[in-house]
N, C-alpha and C positions, 0 to 999 in steps of 0.2 A: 651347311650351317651347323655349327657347335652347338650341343644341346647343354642350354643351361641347367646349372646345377642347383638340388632340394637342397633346404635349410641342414639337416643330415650329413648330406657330402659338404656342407662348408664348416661342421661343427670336423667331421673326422679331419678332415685338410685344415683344419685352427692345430688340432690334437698332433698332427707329424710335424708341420711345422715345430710346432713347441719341446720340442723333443716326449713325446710320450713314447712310457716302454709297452711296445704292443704286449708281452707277457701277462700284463697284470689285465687283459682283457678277459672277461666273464661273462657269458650269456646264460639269459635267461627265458624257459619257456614258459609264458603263462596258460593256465587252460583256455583250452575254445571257448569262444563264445556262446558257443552253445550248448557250454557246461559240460565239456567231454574233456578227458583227462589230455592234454598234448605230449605226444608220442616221444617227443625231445627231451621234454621233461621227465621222465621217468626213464631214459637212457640216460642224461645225467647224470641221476640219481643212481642209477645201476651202477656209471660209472667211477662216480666218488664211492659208493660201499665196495665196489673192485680195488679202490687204492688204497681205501681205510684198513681193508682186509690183509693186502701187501704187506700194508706197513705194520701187520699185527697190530692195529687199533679196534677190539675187538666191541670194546665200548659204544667206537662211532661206529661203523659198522651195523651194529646191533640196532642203533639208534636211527639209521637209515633205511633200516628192514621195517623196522617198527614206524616210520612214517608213511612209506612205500603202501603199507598195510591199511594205515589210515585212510590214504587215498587210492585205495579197493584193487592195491596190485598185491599179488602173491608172489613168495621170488622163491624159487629153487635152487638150492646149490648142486649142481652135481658133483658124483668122486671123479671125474675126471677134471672136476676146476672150473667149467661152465656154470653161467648161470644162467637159467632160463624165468622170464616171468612171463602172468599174464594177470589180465582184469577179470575181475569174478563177473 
């Protein structure tokens, strides 16, 4: 028996059909529900100030430290070019 498919799988099978470009695809992690920061999301984040920094965008960059911050992560840059964070 074929298992039918959630409202979801017929929204993304609408989405190839129609020609969407999978590139322009973005996720997002919201916090737990039970108000704890989700781990996804502030790899994210890690990961866009990694590419702001690339691109010598020192501005964004700066600007995603200083959010990081807000939401109680501390980030480290090392001289070897890693960056380590954690949650206070």
């Amino acid at each position: 028996m074929k298992k039918a498919k959630n409202f979801i799988e017929h929204i993304i099978d609408e989405d190839l059909r129609s020609g969407f470009d999978k590139s322009k695809l973005r996720f997002r992690f919201p916090p737990e529900p039970n108000g704890y920061l989700h781990i996804g999301h502030v790899n994210d984040l890690i990961e866009e100030r990694s590419k702001a920094k690339i691109e010598k965008d020192f501005a964004k960059s700066d600007q995603i430290r200083d959010k990081l911050k807000d939401m109680g992560v501390t980030v480290v840059d090392k001289k070897d070019g890693l960056t380590e964070w954690f949650v206070k």
